[in-house]
Every structure is written in C-alpha cells, then in structure tokens.
C-alpha positions as CSV (number, residue, x, y, z in Angstrom):
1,X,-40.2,1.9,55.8
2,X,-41.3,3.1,52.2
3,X,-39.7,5.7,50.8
4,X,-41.2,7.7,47.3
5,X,-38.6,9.9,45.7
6,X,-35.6,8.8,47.1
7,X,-35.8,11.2,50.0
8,X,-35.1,8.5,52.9
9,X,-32.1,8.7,54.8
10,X,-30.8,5.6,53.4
11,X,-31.2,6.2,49.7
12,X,-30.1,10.0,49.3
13,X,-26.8,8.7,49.1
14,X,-27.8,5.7,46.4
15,X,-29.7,8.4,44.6
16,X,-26.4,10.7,44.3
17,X,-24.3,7.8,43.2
18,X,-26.8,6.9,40.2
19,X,-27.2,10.5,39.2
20,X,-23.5,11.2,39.3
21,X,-23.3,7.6,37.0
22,X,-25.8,8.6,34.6
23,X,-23.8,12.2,34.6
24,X,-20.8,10.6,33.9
25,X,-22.3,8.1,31.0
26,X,-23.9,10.4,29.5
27,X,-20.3,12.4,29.3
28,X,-19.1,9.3,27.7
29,X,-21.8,8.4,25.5
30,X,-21.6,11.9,23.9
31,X,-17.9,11.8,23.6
32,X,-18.0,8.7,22.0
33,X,-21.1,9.7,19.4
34,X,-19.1,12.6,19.1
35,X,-15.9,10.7,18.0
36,X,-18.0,8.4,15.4
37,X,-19.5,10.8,14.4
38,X,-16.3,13.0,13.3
39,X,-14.8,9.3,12.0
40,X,-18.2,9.5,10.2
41,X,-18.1,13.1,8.3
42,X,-14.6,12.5,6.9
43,X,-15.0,13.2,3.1
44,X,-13.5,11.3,0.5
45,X,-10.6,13.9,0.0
46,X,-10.0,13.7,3.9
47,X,-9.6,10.1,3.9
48,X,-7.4,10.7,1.0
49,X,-5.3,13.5,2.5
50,X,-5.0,11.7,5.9
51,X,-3.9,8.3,4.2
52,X,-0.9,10.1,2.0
53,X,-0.1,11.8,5.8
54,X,-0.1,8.7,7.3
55,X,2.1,7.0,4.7
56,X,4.8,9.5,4.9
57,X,4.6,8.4,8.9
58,X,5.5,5.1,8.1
59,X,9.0,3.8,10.1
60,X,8.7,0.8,9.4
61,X,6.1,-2.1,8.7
62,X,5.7,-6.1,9.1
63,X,2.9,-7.4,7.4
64,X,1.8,-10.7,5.2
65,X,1.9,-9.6,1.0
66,X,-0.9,-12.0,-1.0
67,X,0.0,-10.7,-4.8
68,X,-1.8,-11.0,-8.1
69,X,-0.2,-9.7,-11.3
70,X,-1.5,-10.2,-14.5
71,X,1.6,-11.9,-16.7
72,X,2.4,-12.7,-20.1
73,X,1.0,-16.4,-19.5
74,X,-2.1,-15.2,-17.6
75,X,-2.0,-14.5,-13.8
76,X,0.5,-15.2,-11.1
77,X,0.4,-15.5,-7.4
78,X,2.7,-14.6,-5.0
79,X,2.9,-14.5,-0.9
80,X,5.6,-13.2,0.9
81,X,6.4,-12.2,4.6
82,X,7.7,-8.6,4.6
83,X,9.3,-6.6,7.0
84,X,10.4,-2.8,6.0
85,X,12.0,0.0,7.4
86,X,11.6,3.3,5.9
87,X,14.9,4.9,7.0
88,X,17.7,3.8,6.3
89,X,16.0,1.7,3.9
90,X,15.9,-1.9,5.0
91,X,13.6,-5.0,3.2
92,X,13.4,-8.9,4.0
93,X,11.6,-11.2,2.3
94,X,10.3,-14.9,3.0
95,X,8.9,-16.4,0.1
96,X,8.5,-20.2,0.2
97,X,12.0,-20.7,1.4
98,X,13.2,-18.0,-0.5
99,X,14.9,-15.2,1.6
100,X,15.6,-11.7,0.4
101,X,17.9,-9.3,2.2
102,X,18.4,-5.9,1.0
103,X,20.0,-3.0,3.4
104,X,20.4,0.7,2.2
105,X,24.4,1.5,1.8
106,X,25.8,-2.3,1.5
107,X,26.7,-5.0,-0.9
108,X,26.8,-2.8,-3.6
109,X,23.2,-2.6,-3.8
110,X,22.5,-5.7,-4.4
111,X,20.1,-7.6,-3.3
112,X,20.9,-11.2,-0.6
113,X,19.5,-13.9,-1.8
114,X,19.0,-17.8,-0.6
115,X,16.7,-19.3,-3.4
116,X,15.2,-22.9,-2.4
117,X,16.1,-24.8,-5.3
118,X,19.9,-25.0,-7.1
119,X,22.5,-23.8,-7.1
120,X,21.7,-24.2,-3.3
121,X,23.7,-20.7,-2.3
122,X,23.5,-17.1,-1.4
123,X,23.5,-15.0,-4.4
124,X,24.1,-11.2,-4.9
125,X,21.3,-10.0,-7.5
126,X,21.1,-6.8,-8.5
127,X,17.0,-5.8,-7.6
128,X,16.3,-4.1,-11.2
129,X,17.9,-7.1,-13.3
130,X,16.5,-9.6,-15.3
131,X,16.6,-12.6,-12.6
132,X,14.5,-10.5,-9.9
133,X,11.9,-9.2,-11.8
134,X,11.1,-11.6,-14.7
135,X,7.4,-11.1,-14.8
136,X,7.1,-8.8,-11.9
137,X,5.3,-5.5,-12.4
138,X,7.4,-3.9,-9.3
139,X,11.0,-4.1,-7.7
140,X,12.2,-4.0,-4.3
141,X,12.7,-0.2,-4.6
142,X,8.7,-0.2,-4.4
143,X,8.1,-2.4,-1.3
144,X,6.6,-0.4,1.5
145,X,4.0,2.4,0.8
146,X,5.9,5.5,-0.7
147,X,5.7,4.3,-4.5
148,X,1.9,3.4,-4.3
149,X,1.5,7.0,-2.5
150,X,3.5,8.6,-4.8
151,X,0.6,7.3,-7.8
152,X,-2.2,9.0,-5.7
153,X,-0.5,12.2,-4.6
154,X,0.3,13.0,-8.1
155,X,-3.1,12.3,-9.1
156,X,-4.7,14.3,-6.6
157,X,-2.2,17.0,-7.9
158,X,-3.0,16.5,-11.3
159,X,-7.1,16.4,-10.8
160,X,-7.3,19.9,-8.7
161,X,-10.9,20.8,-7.8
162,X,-12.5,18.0,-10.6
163,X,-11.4,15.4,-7.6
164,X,-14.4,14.3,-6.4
165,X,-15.5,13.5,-10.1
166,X,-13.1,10.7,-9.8
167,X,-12.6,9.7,-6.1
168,X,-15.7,8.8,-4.4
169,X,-15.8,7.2,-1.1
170,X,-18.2,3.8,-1.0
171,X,-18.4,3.7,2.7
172,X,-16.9,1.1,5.3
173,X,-16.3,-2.8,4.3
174,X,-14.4,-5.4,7.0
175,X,-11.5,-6.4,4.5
176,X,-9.1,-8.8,5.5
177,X,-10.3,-8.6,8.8
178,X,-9.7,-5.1,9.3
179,X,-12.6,-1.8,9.3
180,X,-12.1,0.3,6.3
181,X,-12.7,2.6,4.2
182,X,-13.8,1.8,0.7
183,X,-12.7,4.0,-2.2
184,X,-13.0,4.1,-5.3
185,X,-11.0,5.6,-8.2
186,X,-12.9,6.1,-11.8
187,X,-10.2,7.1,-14.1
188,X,-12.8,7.8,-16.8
189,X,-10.1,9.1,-19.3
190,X,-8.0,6.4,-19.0
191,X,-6.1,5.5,-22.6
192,X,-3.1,5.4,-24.3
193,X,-1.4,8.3,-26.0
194,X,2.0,9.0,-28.2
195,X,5.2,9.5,-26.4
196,X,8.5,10.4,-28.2
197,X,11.4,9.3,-26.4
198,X,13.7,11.9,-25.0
199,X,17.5,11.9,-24.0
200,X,18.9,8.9,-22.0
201,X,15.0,7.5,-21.2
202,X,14.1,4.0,-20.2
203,X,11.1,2.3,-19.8
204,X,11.6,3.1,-15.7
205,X,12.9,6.0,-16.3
206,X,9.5,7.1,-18.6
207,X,6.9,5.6,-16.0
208,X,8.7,7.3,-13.0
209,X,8.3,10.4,-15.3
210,X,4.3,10.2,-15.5
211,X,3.6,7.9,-12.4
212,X,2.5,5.3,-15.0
213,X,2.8,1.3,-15.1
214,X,6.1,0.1,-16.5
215,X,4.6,-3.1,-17.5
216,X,1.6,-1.5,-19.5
217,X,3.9,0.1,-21.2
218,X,5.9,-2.8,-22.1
219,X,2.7,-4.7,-22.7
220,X,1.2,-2.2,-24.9
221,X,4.1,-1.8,-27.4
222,X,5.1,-5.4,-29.3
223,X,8.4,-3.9,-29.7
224,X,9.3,-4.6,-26.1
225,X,9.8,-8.0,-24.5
226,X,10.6,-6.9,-21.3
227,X,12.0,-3.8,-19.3
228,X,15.1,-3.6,-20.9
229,X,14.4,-3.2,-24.3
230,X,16.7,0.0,-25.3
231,X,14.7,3.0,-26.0
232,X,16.1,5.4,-28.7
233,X,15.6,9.3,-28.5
234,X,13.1,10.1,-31.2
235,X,11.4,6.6,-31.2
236,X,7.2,6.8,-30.7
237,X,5.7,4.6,-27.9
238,X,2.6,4.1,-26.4
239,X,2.1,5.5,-23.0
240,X,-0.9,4.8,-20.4
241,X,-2.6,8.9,-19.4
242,X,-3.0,7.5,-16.2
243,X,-1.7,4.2,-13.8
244,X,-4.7,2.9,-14.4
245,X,-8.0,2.8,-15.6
246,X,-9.8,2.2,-12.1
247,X,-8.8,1.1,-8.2
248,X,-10.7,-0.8,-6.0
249,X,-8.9,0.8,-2.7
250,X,-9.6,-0.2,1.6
251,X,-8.1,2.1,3.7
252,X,-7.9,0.9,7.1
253,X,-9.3,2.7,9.8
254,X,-6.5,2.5,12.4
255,X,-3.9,3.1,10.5
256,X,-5.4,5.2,8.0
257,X,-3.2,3.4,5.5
258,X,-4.2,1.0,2.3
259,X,-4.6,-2.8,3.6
260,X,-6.1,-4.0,-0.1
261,X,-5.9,-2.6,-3.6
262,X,-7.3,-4.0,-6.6
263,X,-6.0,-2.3,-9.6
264,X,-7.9,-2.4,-13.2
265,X,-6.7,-1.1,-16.9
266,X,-9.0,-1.4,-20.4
267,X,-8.3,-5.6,-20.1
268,X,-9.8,-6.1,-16.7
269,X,-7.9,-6.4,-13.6
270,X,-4.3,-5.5,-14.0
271,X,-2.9,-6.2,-10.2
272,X,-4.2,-6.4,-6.5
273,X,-2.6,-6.2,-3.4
274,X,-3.7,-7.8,0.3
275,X,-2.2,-6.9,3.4
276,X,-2.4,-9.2,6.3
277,X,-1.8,-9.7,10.0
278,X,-0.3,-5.9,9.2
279,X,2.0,-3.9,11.9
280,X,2.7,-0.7,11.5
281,X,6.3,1.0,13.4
282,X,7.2,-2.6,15.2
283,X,10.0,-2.4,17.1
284,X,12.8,-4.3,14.8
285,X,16.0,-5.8,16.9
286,X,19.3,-4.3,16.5
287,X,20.5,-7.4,13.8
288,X,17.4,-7.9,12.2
289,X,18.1,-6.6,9.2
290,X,21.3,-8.8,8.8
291,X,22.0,-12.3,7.0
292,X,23.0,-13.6,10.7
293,X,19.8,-13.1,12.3
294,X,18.6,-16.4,14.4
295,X,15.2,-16.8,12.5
296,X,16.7,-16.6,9.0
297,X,19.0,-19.3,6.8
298,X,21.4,-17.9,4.6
C-alpha cells in the first residue's frame, strides 16, 4: 500500500508521535536558547553583582590553591590543599607535609601547626606573627573569599556610575578547566599618595582602612622591613589609591565565584591566584576540623 501524507491507517499514529516530538523539541530547544541566551546578556556589573552574592553564599569550600607572590628575593610559589568553612570559621591546610589547623574560638587563636622539617612537633603559632607570614602578602584571616570580595565591593562602591570605565567584561575563556567569565579591571589612576598616620594605626590596620595591599605598602616605604614596623601618629607614608593597578579576573560560570586572579601594580604582576579541582558547600564530617582526624598527622 502507498500512502502520501501520512493519512494511512498505519501511520496517523507515527505521524502524531513525530509531531508531538518535534512539539516537545522545539519546547526544549527554545528553553534552552532562551537560558544561553540570558547567561549570554549578563553585563559586566551583573556578573560582578552576582559574584559578590555568590561569595557571601559561601558555607564552606575545598579546593587546590597554586600561589604566586612577588617577594623581596623575586617570586615565590606556593600549593596548598584548602578546606574552609565560613561559619564558625574553620581552615586546614596541606602544604608539602606541612598541616595547618586553625578553628574559630580555640587555642587561643593560634594557629596548629605540624611543619615537615625540625623541631619535628606541633606548634601553636599565632597566624599574624612573624613565623607565618614571613614573605606572605596574606594571613589565614584571608583564606576563603570574603577578603578578596571585600576589595571589589568597595571598589564598586567607590566607582558609582564611572564603573564600566574600569570593569569591562572580555568574554568567556576555559581556565583551569572550568567556563568563565573573563574580567578585567583597569585601575587607570592607580598611584601612590601621602598618608599621615593616625591614633593606634598599623600597617594592617591602615590597608584594612582603604582596602589596599599591606605588602605594597611595606614595599613602597624603605622605612619598613616587614609588617611590623611601629607606625607613629603623625609619621607620612606612602599609600597605594587603589589595591592595585589592574586584575586579570575568571569568574566561573557555575559557581559564579572567582576560580583565577592575576593581580598587577606599576612593577608588573604583583600576585595571582588558581583554584583547582574547586568544591563549593561540601559536606565536611563532624571531626574534620580537628587535629585527630584519620587523614591528617599531627
């Protein structure tokens, strides 16, 4: 039997079943266009806006840290396995057989510590003192997102409606192997300017103030050989107008949160961070966050 036109007993039915098919793809081709496409139209300042939403979501995080820092002997490397909760406040670190414990509320704030070399034996080190940070540019107190967020919220704040003169978005790059969003920040004023020391300041105490570098400050003024230098009320120091001069920023797509920064003053590149293998609100077990766990060796 021929059939034209599908009006045969036998293929009605078949014909139903391919119209109701091409019905239903075409619902879920146009939902799908429609979600890329609304992906697609997000401005800079809505990537932005979502980002600092999603950072102040944050419970917790388990991710891979690969660190460069410019030091005072040129520029060192770190690694370290991180996991973080947000609240109450809990960090470990793995870092070449170095393990670093720190839990909100207990030992006195200080920080648990099993180096990999002598003296061979837990130590209690306090996070802002001279032993943990050496040549670091950051502390424990700024592992996790808040601090980094912190630096773009208040520049956000301080740009108003001249933001898209300094944010502009670049378009989508894979970055360690994740889809992003590529951003960049053009701090075009970037420079230095006079700062007279107030009442009970430090160095921290002055960057925190103006969401500023502590290092550039202490690299800027000869004065200083490290963060704790005194400050005296009434002393003139040189100050960075902004964090930095420019940031190379990847936002990732999932998470809507920062997977790689790479940060750059007046000398070139100043610090960039890589997140890998990153997991964002893990389930942590109840002892996790304690020297006993089973996978650590304190």
């Amino acid at each position: 039997m021929l059939c034209f036109g599908g009006l045969c007993y036998f293929c009605k039915p078949m014909r139903f079943t391919i119209h109701k098919t091409l019905i239903l793809s075409a619902f879920f081709i146009m939902l799908f266009s429609s979600a890329v496409k609304k992906n697609a139209d997000l401005t800079c300042n809505e990537i932005v806006t979502k980002t600092l939403k999603s950072i102040k979501e944050v419970k917790g995080l388990k991710y891979h840290l690969k660190i460069t820092e410019r030091g005072k002997k040129g520029f060192n490397f770190y690694e370290s396995n991180v996991k973080f909760s947000r609240n109450p406040r809990l960090i470990y670190l793995y870092i070449k057989g170095i393990e670093v414990l720190w839990v909100q509320g207990k030992n006195n704030g200080k920080a648990l510590v099993k180096p990999n070399s002598f003296p061979y034996f837990n130590l209690n080190l306090d996070p802002m003192g001279d032993l943990m940070r050496q040549d670091q540019h950051h502390t424990l107190n700024e592992m996790g997102y808040d601090y980094f967020g912190s630096v773009i919220e208040y520049s956000k704040y301080k740009l108003g409606d001249k933001f898209d003169e300094y944010f502009k978005l670049m378009g989508e790059e894979k970055v360690n192997g994740r889809n992003c969003y590529k951003i960049i920040i053009d701090n075009k004023d970037f420079g230095y300017t006079d700062y007279i020391v107030g009442d009970h300041e430090s160095i921290t105490t002055i960057a925190r103030k103006f969401f500023v570098a502590e290092y550039m400050i202490v690299e800027k003024n000869p004065k200083f050989k490290d963060y704790f230098d005194l400050v005296k009320k009434g002393q003139v120091i040189k100050i960075p107008t902004w964090y930095c001069k420019s940031v190379i920023m990847y936002i990732d797509k999932q998470y809507m949160l920062p997977i790689s920064m790479k940060i750059l003053d007046d000398k070139g590149l100043f610090e960039e961070y890589n997140y890998h293998f990153l997991q964002v609100n893990p389930t942590f077990e109840e002892n996790e966050f304690t020297k006993d766990y089973k996978d650590y060796g304190f």
